[in-house]
N, C-alpha and C positions, 0 to 999 in steps of 0.2 A: 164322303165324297159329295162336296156339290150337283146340281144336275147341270150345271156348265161344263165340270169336268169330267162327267159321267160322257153327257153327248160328245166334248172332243175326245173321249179315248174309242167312244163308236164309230166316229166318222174315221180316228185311225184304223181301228182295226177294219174297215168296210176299206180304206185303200188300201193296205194292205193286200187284202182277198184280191183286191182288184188288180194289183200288180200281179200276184202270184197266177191268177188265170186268165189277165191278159200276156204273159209269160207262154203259158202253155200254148195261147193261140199262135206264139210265135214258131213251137217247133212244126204244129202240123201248118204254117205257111210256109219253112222252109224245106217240109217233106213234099211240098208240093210244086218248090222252084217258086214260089212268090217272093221275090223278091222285094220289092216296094214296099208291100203290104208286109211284109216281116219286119221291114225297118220301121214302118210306121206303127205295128204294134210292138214292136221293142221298146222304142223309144219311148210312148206309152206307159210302157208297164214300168218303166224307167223314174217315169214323172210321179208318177201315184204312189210310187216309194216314198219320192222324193217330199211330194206335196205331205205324204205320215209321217214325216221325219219334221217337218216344219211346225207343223201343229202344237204338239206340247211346248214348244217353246214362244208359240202365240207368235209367231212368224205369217203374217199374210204376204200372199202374192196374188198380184193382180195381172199375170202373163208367164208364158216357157220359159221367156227371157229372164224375169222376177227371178222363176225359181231357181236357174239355175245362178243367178247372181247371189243369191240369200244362201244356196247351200255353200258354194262359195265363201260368201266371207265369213258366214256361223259356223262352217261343218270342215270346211277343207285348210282354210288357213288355219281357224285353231288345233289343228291336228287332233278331231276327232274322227276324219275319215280321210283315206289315200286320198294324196292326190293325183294319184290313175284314176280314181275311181271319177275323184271330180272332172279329166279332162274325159272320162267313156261319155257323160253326161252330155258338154257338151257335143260333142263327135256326134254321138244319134241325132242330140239335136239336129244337128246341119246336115246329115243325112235324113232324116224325116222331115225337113223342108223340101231338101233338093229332090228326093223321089215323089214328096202331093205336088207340087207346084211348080219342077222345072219338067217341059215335056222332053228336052232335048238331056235327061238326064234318067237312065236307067240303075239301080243298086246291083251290084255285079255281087255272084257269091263270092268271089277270090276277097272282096272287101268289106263283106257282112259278116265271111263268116269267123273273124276273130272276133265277133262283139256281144256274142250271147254268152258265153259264161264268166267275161266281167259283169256282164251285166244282173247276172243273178247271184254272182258275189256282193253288189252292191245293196238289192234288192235282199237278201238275205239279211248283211250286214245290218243294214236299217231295221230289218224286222225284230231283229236283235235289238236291236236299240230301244225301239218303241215299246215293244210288245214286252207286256209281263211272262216269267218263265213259263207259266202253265199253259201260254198260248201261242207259243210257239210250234 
């Protein structure tokens, strides 16, 4: 193994981590009624998936939008991942705008709360994908 390949299977497995416990910040924000800040660490933990999933295939992005365009046309059209899974992506997305930056926009639970166990479906899925058996 190269040390080029060596550092990008570290920066995977370091988003990885990072998806999986900004994950977990999301149940104790939604054991706390946060709302906003649930979406916006979902969504989060959503991206950092997303961003390890892109890696080994030397995929860069240079924005949310990037990413979720590139998983899009590398991961979802070619049917290597639901495309549920591709439209939960965007969905956080545009709820993790509309709750930092719209004030006259609050995240209701009735409408958060179907989005956290696709979303560690997804988050899972990918870890699958990336990550060697033994580190999983």
């Amino acid at each position: 193994m190269s040390l080029e390949e060596e550092k990008r299977d570290t920066v995977v497995r370091l988003e990885i981590a990072k998806a999986f416990s900004t994950q977990e910040e999301v149940d104790f924000l939604i054991e706390k009624g946060f709302w906003n800040a649930a979406a916006n660490r979902l969504y989060y933990a959503v991206f950092h998936a997303v961003s390890a999933l892109l890696i080994p295939d030397g995929i860069r992005i240079k924005s949310h939008k990037g990413a979720g365009i590139m998983l899009n046309q590398h991961y979802i059209q070619t049917d290597r991942i639901s495309p549920n899974l591709g439209k939960l992506y965007r969905r956080l997305e545009l709820m993790r705008e509309e709750s930092d930056y719209n004030c006259f926009y609050n995240t209701s639970p009735d409408e958060f709360k179907k989005e956290p166990e696709p979303a560690r479906e997804l988050i899972n899925t990918i870890a699958k994908m990336v990550l060697p058996q033994n580190q999983q």
